[in-house]
C-alpha positions in Angstrom: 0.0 0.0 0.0 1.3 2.9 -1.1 2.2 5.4 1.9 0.2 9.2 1.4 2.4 12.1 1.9 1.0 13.2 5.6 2.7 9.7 6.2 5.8 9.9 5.0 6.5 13.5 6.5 5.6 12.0 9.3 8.0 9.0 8.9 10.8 11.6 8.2 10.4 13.7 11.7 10.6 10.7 13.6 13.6 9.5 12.1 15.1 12.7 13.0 15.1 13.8 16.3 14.2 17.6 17.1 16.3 20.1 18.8 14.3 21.4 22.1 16.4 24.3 22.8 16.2 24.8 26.7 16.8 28.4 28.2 18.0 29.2 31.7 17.3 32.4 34.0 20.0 34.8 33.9 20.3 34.1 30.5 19.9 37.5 27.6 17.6 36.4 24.5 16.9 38.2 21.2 13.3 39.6 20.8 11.2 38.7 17.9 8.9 41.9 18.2 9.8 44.5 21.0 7.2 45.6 23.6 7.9 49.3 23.0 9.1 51.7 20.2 11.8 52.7 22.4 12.5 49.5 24.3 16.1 47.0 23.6 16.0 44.3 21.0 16.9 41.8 23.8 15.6 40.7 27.3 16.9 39.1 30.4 14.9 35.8 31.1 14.1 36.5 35.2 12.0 33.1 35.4 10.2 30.3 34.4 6.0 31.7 34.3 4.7 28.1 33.1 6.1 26.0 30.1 5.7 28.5 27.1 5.9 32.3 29.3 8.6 33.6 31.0 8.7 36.5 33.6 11.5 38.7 31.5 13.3 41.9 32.2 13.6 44.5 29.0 16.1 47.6 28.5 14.5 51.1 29.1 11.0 49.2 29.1 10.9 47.1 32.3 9.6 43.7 33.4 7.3 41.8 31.0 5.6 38.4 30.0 7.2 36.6 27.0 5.4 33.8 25.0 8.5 31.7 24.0 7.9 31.9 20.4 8.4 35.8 20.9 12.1 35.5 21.5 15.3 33.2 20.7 18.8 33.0 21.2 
């Protein structure tokens, strides 16, 4: 039977394994979108909110929330 192509981009993730990038407090990421006109292009991870926000500190804006698909390192 012949395999459909959902299937076989399914067969080729799992035979790959995926990078889960882990960050750490203390640690400077780059933003994707910045929380003000006049705020840094980088934040300081503070800590861990839940598993996809963390508590961040931002340049010449302050403490925020970040969704983890708004930043990166």
């Amino acid at each position: 039977m012949a395999l459909t192509n959902v299937a076989r981009a399914a067969e080729a993730i799992a035979a790959y394994p995926t990078c889960k990038i882990t960050y750490n407090r203390d640690s400077w990421v780059n933003l994707l979108v910045q929380p003000s006109e006049y705020s840094a292009d980088e934040a300081l991870l503070i800590c861990q909110e839940s598993l996809e926000t963390w508590v961040a500190w931002v340049p010449n804006h302050g403490e925020t929330r970040l969704s983890r698909d708004l930043f990166y390192v």
